[in-house]
Structures are given as structure tokens and as C-alpha cells.
C-alpha positions as CSV (number, residue, x, y, z in Angstrom):
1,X,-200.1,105.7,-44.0
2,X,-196.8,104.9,-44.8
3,X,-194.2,107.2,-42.0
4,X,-192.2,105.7,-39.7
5,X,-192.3,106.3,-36.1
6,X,-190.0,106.2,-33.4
7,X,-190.6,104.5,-29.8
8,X,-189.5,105.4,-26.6
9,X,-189.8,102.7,-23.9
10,X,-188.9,104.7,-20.5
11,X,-187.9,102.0,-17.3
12,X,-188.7,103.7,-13.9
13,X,-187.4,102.7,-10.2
14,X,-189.7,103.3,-8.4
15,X,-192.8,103.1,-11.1
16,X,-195.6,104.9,-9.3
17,X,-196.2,108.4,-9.3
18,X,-192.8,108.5,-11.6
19,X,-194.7,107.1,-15.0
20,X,-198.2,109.7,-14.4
21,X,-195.3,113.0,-14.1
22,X,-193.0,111.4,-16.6
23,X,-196.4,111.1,-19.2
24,X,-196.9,114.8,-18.5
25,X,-193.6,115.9,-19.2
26,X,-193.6,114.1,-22.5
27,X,-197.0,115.6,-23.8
28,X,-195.3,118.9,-24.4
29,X,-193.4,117.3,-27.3
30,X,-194.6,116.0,-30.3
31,X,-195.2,112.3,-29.0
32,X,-198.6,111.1,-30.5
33,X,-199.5,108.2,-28.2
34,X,-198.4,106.6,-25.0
35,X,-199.2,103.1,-23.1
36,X,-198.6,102.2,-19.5
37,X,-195.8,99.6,-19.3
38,X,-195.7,96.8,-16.3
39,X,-192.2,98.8,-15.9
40,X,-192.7,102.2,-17.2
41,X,-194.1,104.2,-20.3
42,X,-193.8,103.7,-24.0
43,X,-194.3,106.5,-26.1
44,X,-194.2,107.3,-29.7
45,X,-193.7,110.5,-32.1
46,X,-193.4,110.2,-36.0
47,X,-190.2,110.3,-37.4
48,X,-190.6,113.6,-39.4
49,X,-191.5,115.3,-36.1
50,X,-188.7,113.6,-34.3
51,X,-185.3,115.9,-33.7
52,X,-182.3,116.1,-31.0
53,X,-181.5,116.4,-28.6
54,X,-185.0,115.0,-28.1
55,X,-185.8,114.6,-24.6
56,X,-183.7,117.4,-22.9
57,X,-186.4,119.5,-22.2
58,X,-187.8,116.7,-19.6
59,X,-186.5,117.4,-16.6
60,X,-187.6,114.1,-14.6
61,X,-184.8,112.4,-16.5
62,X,-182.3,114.3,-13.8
63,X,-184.7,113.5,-10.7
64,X,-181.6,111.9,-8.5
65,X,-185.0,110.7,-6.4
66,X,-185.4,108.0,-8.9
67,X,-184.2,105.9,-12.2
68,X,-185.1,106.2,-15.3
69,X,-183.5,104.5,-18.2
70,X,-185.1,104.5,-21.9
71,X,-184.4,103.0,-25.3
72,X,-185.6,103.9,-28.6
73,X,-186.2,102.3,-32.1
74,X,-187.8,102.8,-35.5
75,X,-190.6,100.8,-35.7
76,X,-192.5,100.5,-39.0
77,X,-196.2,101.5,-39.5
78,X,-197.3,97.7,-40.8
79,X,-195.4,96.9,-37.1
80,X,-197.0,99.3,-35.1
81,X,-200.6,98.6,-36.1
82,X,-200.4,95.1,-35.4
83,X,-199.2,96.0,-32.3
84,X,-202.4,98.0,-31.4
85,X,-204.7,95.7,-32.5
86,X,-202.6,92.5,-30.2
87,X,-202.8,95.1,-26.9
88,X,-205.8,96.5,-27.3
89,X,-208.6,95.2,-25.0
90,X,-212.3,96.2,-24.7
91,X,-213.0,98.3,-21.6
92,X,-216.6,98.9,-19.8
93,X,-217.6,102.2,-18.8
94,X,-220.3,101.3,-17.0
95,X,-223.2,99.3,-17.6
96,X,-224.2,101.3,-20.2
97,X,-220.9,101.4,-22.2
98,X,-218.3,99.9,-24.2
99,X,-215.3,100.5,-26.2
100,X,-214.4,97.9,-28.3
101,X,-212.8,97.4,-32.2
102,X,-214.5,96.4,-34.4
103,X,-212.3,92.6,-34.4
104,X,-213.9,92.1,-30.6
105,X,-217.3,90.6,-30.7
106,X,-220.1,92.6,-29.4
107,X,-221.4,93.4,-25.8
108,X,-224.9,94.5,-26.5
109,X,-224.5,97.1,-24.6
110,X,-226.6,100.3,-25.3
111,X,-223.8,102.5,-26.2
112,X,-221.1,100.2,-28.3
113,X,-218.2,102.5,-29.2
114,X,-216.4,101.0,-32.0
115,X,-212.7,102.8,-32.0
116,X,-209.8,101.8,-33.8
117,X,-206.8,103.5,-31.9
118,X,-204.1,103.5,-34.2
119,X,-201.6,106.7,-33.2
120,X,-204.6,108.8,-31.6
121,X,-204.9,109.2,-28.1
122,X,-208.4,108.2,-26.2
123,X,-209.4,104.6,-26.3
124,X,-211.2,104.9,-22.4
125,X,-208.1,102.8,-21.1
126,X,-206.5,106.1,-19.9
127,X,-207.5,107.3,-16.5
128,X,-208.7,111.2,-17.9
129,X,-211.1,109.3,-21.2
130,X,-212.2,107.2,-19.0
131,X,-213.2,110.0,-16.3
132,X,-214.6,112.1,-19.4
133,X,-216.5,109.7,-20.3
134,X,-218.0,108.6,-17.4
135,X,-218.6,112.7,-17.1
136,X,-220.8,112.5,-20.4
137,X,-222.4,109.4,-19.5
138,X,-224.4,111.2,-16.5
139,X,-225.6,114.1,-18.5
140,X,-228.5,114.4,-20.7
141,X,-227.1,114.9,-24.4
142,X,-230.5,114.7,-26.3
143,X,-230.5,117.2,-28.9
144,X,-227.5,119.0,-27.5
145,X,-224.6,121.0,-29.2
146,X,-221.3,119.6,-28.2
147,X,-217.6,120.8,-29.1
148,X,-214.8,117.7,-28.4
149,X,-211.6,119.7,-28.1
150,X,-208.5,117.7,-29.0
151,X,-210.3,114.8,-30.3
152,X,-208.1,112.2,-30.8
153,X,-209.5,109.2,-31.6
154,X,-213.1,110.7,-31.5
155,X,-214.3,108.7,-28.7
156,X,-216.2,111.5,-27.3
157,X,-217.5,113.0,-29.7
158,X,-219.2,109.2,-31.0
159,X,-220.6,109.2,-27.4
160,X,-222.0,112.3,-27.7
161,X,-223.5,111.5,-31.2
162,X,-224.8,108.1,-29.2
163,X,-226.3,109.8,-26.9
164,X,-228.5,112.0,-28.9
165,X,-226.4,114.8,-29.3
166,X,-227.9,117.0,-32.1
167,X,-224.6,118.5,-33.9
168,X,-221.1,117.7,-32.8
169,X,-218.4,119.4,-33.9
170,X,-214.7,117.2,-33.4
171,X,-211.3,119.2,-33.7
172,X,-207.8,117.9,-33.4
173,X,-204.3,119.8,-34.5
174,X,-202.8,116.6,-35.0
175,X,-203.4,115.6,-39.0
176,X,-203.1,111.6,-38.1
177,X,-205.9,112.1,-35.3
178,X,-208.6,113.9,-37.4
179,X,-208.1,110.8,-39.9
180,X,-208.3,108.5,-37.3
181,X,-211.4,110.2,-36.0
182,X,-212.7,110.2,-39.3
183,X,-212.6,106.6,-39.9
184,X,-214.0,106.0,-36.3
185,X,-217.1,108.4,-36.9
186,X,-217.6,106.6,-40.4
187,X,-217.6,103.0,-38.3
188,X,-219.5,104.3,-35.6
189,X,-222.3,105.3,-38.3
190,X,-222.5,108.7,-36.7
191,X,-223.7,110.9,-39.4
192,X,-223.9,114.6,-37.1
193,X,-220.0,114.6,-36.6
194,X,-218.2,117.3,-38.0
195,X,-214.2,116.7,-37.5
196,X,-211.6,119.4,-38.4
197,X,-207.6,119.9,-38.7
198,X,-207.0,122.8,-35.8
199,X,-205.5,124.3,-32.6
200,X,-208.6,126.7,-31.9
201,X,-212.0,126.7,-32.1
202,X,-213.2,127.3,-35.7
203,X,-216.6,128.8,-35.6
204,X,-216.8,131.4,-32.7
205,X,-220.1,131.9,-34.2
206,X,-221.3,129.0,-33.2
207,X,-222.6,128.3,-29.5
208,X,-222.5,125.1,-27.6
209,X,-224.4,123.0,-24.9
210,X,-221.5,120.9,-24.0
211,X,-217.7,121.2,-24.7
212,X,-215.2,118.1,-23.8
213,X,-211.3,119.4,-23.2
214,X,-209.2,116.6,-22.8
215,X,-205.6,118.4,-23.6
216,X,-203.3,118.9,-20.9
217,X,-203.2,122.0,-18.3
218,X,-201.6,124.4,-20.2
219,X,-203.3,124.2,-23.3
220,X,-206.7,124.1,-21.5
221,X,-205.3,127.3,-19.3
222,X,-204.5,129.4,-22.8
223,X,-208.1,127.9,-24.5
224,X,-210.5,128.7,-21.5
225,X,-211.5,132.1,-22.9
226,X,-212.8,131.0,-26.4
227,X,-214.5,127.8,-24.4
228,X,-216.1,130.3,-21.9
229,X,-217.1,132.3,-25.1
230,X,-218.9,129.8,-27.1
231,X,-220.4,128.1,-24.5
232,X,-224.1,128.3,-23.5
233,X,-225.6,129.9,-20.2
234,X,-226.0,126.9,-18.0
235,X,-224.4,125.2,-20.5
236,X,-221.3,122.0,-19.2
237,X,-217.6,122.5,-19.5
238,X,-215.8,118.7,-19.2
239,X,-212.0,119.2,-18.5
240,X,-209.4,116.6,-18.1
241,X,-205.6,116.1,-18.4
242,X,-204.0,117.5,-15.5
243,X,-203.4,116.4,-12.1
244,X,-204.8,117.0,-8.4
245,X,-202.7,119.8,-7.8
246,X,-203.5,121.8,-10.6
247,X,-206.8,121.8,-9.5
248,X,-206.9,125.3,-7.9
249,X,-205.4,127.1,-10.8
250,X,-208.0,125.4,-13.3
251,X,-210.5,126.3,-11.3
252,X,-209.9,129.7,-10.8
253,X,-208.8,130.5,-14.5
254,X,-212.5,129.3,-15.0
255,X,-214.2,131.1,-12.3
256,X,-213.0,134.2,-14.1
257,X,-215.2,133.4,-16.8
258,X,-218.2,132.8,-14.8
259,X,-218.0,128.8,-14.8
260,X,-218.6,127.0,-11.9
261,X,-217.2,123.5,-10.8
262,X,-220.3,121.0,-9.7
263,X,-217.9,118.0,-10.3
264,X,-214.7,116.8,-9.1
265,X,-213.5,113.0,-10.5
266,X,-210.3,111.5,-9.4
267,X,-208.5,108.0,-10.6
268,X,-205.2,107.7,-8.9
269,X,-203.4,111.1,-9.3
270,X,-205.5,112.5,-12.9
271,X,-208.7,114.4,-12.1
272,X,-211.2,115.8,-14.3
273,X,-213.6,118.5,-13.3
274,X,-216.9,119.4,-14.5
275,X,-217.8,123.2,-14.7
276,X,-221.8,125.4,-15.7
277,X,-221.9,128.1,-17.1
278,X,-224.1,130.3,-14.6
């Protein structure tokens, strides 16, 4: 992968809740990973996707409540992977689980998830992967059908695969992320993942036991009817990537569709919500 990507390194007075609202702003644009600063948020967008005025759609940046100041830089792909690989840390799930790359040395844990980040988005250190996959972790996957909507790295979809999942089926719209994913299933020896280039789910022929939605509250909002359609009678919905607050629209778009919340997580202001299908 040879492109060029830009970085945007956002400072905010005061930090907290600023840098959560700030991070949802930006996911509307075409930024393909953030990090949590000690000061702020960096995020980053390839350069063929990058245009201007870039940011003025982000309203936060004329919040008088607060300051926010940002730089940006070209930062070369050789650059940026080093940079992954220096920052990023193995995380426990639980006692059960890991994430790790594959330069860490191993944890014997029972499920080892072996995920080289790169660009993609879900390496458990985010609040919403980490709640999604503590989500997965207390169901039964053996011999299930599971959908992972906007994939990213993968990470769920390996769980699920780990876990006994029968056939999983991985989709991301994001060309860099289904490679990523790709190379993650191949090191995770996972051998029932199918991962696809796309917005929407492919087969609507296909019915599933589990589906993982880790996008962002509006996306989810547009996508709940082809979720509620493919998705099994008692069968689990896992959603993520909104905030407390959107809670009550997410929940009722879903009651319309029959599906039931019977799980409510929270880490600081991210929740992620667990509906059946009765």
C-alpha cells in the first residue's frame, strides 16, 4: 500500500466529553482511523479522499464552550505503520480474551486474537469494540451464523470464528479495511470467514443467528430494516457506536422491527445495546 495519508491532531480545552462528540462529528467524513490523545484526538483520512474546505461541516469547531485547535500533515505509509506497531498495546477482554499482534508474545489465553490494526478501525482499545466484544463473549456462538457489519479490522468476526461460529460472513465499504481484515482472518487461521467490499448486506437470502453493527447511529438507523430482515427468530442483534442519548431512538427504530433490547452496556459516554429477535 503505497497512498499517502493526511493527519489531523485536534487539541481540546476542556478534553472530556469534547474528544467522544468531536470523534462523532468526524466519522461522517471519510477519516479511516482515530486514536485518543493525552490532549485530544488524532485522526487520519487518505489523501485521495481528502478535499477542502475539509472540516467545515464539524460544527464543534465553533462551540465558544470550549477550544479546539488542530494541525495537519502528510505522513507517509512506511511512517504511519511504524507508528501503529510503537502505540499499539495488547488489551484483555476478560479472562478469556486477548488482542494482541502478532510482534507481542503470547498470553495463553483461550481466545488469542491476533490483529494487525493498520488504518482499520477495531483493535478492542475503543470503548464500543471493547463493549462488542465483551457482548459476544457472553453468548453461545457454537455452530452459529454471524454477519459483522462494518468490519474493520475483523476483530469480530475472528471472535466469532473462535468461538465456534459455523459461517461468518465480514463486510466493510471501506477497500483498505476488507484487506486489512483479510490479512487478520489469514493470521488468525480462521478458515469460515467470508469478507466482502460493501455498504449493504449482500446476500438477503441468507439468514443469520447473530449480527455485530459497530457503525455509527445513523448508518445503523438507515440499515436496521435489512438487519431485522436477515436475522433469525430469537436470533441476537449487537449494536454499538452511538452515545447514551441516542439510546431511545435506537431502540425504538428496532422495536419496530420486532427486536427487543435484553442488554444495555455503557463505558463513559459510548453504549452498546444488545437486542432478540422475538
Amino acid at each position: 500500500m503505497t497512498q499517502t495519508y493526511i493527519g489531523y491532531y485536534f487539541k481540546i480545552s476542556p478534553k472530556s466529553p469534547w474528544d467522544e462528540i468531536l470523534l462523532a462529528q468526524l466519522q461522517d467524513l471519510p477519516f479511516e482511523s482515530f486514536e485518543m490523545s493525552e490532549t485530544g484526538l488524532n485522526a487520519y483520512v487518505a489523501e485521495k479522499d481528502h478535499f477542502e474546505p475539509f472540516l467545515s461541516s464539524i460544527s464543534l469547531l465553533e462551540n465558544k464552550e470550549l477550544k479546539i485547535e488542530y494541525t495537519s500533515r502528510s505522513i507517509e505509509p512506511e511512517n504511519w505503520n511504524t507508528k501503529w506497531e510503537e502505540a499499539f498495546e495488547p488489551i484483555e477482554i476478560n479472562s478469556d480474551c486477548v488482542i494482541r499482534a502478532d510482534f507481542h508474545s503470547p498470553f495463553n489465553k483461550k481466545y488469542e486474537l491476533l490483529i494487525n490494526p493498520k488504518m482499520s478501525f477495531g483493535t478492542g482499545h475503543h470503548q464500543t469494540t471493547h463493549m462488542m466484544l465483551e457482548l459476544a463473549l457472553s453468548l453461545s456462538l457454537k455452530n452459529k451464523t454471524v454477519l459483522d457489519m462494518g468490519c474493520g479490522t475483523g476483530i469480530l468476526a475472528i471472535l466469532a470464528s473462535k468461538m465456534g461460529a459455523q459461517v461468518v460472513d465480514a463486510i466493510d465499504c471501506d477497500p483498505w479495511c476488507v484487506e486489512n481484515a483479510k490479512e487478520n482472518v489469514a493470521k488468525n487461521l480462521c478458515q469460515n470467514i467470508t469478507v466482502v467490499l460493501g455498504e449493504k448486506i449482500k446476500r438477503e437470502d441468507s439468514y443469520y443467528d447473530i449480527i455485530f453493527a459497530n457503525i455509527n447511529r445513523n448508518v445503523l438507523l438507515e440499515q436496521l430494516p435489512s438487519y431485522a430482515k436477515v436475522l433469525r427468530p430469537k436470533g441476537s442483534l449487537l449494536l454499538s457506536g452511538f452515545y447514551k442519548e441516542d439510546i431511545p431512538v435506537v431502540k425504538e427504530r428496532c422495536n419496530r422491527f420486532g427486536l427487543q433490547i435484553v442488554e444495555t452496556k455503557q463505558k463513559e459516554s459510548w453504549c452498546a445495546l444488545r437486542f432478540k429477535n422475538e
